[in-house]
C-alpha positions in Angstrom: 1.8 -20.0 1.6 4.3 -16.5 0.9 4.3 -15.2 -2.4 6.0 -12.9 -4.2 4.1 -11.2 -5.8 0.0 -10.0 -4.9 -2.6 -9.0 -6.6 -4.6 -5.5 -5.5 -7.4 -7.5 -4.3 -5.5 -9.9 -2.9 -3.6 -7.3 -0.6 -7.2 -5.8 -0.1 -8.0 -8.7 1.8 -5.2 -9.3 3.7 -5.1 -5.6 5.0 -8.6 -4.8 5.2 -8.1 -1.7 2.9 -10.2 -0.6 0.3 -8.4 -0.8 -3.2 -9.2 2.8 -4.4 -7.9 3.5 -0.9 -4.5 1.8 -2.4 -4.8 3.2 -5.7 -5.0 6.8 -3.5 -2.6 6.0 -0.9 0.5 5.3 -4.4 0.0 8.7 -5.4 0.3 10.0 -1.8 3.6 8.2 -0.6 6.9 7.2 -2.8 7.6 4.6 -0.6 4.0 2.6 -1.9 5.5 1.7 -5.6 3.5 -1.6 -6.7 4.9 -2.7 -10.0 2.9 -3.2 -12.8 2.7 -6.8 -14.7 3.0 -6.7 -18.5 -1.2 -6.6 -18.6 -0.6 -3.5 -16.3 -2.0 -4.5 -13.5 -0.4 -3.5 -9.7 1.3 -6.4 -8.7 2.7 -6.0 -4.5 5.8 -7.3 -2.8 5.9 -7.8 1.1 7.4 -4.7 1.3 4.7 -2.5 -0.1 2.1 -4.8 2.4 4.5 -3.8 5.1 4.3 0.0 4.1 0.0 -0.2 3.7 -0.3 -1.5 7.2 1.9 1.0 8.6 -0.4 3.4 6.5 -3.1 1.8 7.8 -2.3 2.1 10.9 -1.3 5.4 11.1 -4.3 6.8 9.0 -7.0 4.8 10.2 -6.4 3.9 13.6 -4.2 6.6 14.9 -5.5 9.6 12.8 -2.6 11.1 11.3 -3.7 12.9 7.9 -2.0 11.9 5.4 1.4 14.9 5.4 1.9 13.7 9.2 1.8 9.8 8.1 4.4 10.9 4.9 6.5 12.8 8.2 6.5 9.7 9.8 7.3 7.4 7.1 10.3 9.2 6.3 11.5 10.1 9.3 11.2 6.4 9.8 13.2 5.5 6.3 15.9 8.0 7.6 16.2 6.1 10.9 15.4 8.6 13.3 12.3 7.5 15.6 10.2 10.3 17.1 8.3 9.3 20.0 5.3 8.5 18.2 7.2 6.4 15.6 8.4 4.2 19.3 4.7 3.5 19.6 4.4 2.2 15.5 5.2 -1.4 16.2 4.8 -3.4 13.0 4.2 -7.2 12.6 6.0 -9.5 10.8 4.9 -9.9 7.7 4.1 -13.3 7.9 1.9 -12.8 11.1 0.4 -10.3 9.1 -1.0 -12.0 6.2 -1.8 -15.2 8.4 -4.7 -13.0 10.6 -5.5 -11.4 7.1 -6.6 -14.8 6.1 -8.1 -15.8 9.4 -10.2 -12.7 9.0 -11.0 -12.8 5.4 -12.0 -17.6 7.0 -14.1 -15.6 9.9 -15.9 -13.3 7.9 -17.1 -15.7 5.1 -17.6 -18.1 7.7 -20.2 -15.2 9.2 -21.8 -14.9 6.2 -22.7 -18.5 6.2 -24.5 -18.0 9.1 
């Protein structure tokens, strides 16, 4: 079921980040800007979960510190695409969040065992 809105722990799961990673990663990049509910807690759109697995995936996986993944991301906002940008290939965001759960199934379902 889509949402609207997610909780930090929620979006935790479905990315397989960390959320002091999260908390880090919103004071590293403009484009991560979770609101905040009236009990100010983060509250993240599909968007922002779109922008943490490009993050992810240019951090963890690819190895980019953190000023070449902030190149990329706005190079990528202004529409230009370097050649390593061509390679950044990002799921739908519905694809996304439906492995997140499959994962989040498999891995309590490996605990059982």
């Amino acid at each position: 079921m889509k949402k609207l809105y997610y909780t930090i722990g929620e979006v935790s799961k479905l990315t397989d980040v960390e959320p002091h990673v999260l908390r880090y990663w919103e004071t590293l990049f403009p484009e991560l800007t979770p609101a905040k509910n009236r009990a100010g807690k983060r509250v993240y759109k599909e968007n922002d979960i779109q922008v943490i697995l490009m993050l992810k995936e240019l951090i963890q996986q690819k190895k980019y510190s953190t000023a070449g993944a902030r190149k990329v991301l706005r190079e990528q906002k202004k529409g230009s695409r370097s050649k390593d940008t061509e390679e950044t290939v990002a799921l739908p965001v519905e694809l996304t969040q439906d492995l997140g759960r499959v994962r989040v199934f498999l891995n309590d379902l490996l605990k059982k065992i």
